[in-house]
C-alpha positions in Angstrom: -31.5 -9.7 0.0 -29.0 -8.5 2.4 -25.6 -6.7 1.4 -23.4 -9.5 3.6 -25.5 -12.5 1.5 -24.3 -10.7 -1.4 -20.8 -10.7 -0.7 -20.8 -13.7 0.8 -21.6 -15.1 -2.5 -19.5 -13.0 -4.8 -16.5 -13.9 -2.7 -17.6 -17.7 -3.2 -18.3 -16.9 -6.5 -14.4 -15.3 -7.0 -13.3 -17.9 -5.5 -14.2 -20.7 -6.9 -13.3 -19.1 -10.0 -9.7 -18.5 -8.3 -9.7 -22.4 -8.0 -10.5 -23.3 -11.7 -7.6 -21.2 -12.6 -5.6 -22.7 -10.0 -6.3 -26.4 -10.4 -6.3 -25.6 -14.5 -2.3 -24.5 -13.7 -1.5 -27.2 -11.8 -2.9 -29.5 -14.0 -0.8 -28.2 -16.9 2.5 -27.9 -15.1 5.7 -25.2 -15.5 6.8 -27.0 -18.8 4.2 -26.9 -20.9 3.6 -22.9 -19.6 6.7 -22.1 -20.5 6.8 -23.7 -24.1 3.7 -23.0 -25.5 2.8 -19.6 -25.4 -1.5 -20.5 -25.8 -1.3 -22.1 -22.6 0.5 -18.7 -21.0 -3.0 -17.0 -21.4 -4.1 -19.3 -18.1 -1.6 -17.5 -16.0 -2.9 -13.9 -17.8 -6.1 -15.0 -17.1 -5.3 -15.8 -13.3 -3.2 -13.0 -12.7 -6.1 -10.1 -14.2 -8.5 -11.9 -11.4 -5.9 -10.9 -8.8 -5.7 -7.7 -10.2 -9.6 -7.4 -9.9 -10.0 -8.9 -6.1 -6.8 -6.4 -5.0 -8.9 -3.3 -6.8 -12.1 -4.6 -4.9 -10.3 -4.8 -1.7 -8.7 -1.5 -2.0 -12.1 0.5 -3.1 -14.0 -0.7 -0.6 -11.3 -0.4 2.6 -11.2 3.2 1.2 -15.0 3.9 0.8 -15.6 1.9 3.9 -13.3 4.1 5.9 -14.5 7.3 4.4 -17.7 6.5 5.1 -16.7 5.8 8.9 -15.1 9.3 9.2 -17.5 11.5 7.6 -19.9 9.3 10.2 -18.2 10.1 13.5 -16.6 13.9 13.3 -14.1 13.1 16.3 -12.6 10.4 14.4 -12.6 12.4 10.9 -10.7 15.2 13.7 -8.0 12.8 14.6 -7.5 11.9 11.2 -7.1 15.2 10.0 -5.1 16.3 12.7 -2.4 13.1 12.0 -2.6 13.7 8.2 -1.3 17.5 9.6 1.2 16.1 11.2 2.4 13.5 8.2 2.5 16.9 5.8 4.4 18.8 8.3 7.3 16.0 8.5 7.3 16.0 5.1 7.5 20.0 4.8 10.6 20.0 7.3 11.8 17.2 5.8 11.9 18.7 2.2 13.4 21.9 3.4 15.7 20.7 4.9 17.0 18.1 1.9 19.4 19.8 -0.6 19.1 18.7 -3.7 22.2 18.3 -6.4 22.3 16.9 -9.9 23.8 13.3 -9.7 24.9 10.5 -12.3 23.7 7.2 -11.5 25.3 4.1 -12.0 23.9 3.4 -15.1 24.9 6.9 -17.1 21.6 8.6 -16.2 21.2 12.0 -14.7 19.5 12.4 -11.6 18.3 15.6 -11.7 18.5 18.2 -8.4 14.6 18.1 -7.7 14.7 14.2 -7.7 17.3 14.3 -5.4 16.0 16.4 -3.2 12.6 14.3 -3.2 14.8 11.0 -2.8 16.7 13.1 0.4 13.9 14.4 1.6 11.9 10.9 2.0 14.9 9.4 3.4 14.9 12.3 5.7 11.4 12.0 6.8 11.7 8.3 7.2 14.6 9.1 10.0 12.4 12.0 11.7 9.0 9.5 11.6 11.5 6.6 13.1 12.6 9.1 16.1 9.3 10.1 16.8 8.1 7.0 17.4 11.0 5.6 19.7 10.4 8.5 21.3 6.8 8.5 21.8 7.3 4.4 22.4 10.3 5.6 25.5 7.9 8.3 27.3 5.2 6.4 27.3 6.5 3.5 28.6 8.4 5.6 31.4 5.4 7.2 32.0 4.0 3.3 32.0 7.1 2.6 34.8 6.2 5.7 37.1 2.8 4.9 37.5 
């Protein structure tokens, strides 16, 4: 049997099973959910098969594209070489974030290596946004010259 026949069925398969659930809800409606508490075991039930299709989604994007760089070296070289990049924003970043001890609004402590990693994400997010508007402006007036 082939793989795609396969999936093809298990995603019928989790689907149809998504629609029992969701017909099953609808059926009962938001009052008697909310009072009685046996009937709350539908929406745990409905909610753990999300939880299982997001986790089958997200293992096989990441074996999938794993298996597509260790395939083709370039694009495991471009990958690398952006993941580089990524962890060397995030080194400036960090060194350049000072980190103090802070109380938050609730009473807590916010201690000086938090802050630093909250500053130094916020920092990174401005250095990642002025790349790109600056990569997005050359290339465009490069786009405009020729």
């Amino acid at each position: 049997m082939n793989i795609q026949k396969i999936i093809k069925i298990g995603a019928l398969v989790i689907g149809l099973i998504a629609v029992y659930f969701l017909v099953r809800i609808m059926m009962l409606g938001d009052e008697a959910i909310e009072t009685d508490v046996a009937n709350q075991g539908l929406l745990t039930s409905f909610a753990n098969l999300a939880y299982v299709v997001l986790a089958i989604a997200a293992i096989s994007t990441i074996v999938f594209s794993l298996v597509n760089l260790v395939s083709q070296p370039d694009k495991l070289k471009k990958a690398l070489i952006s993941i580089g990049v990524f962890a060397l924003v995030l080194i400036v970043a960090w060194f350049a974030s000072s980190g103090e001890e802070r109380v938050l609004d609730e009473g807590k402590i916010l201690s000086a290596n938090g802050s630093q990693m909250v500053e130094a994400g916020i920092k990174a997010f401005y250095i990642l946004i002025l790349l790109a508007a600056g990569l997005m402006s050359f290339f465009g007036i490069k786009k405009m010259i020729s």
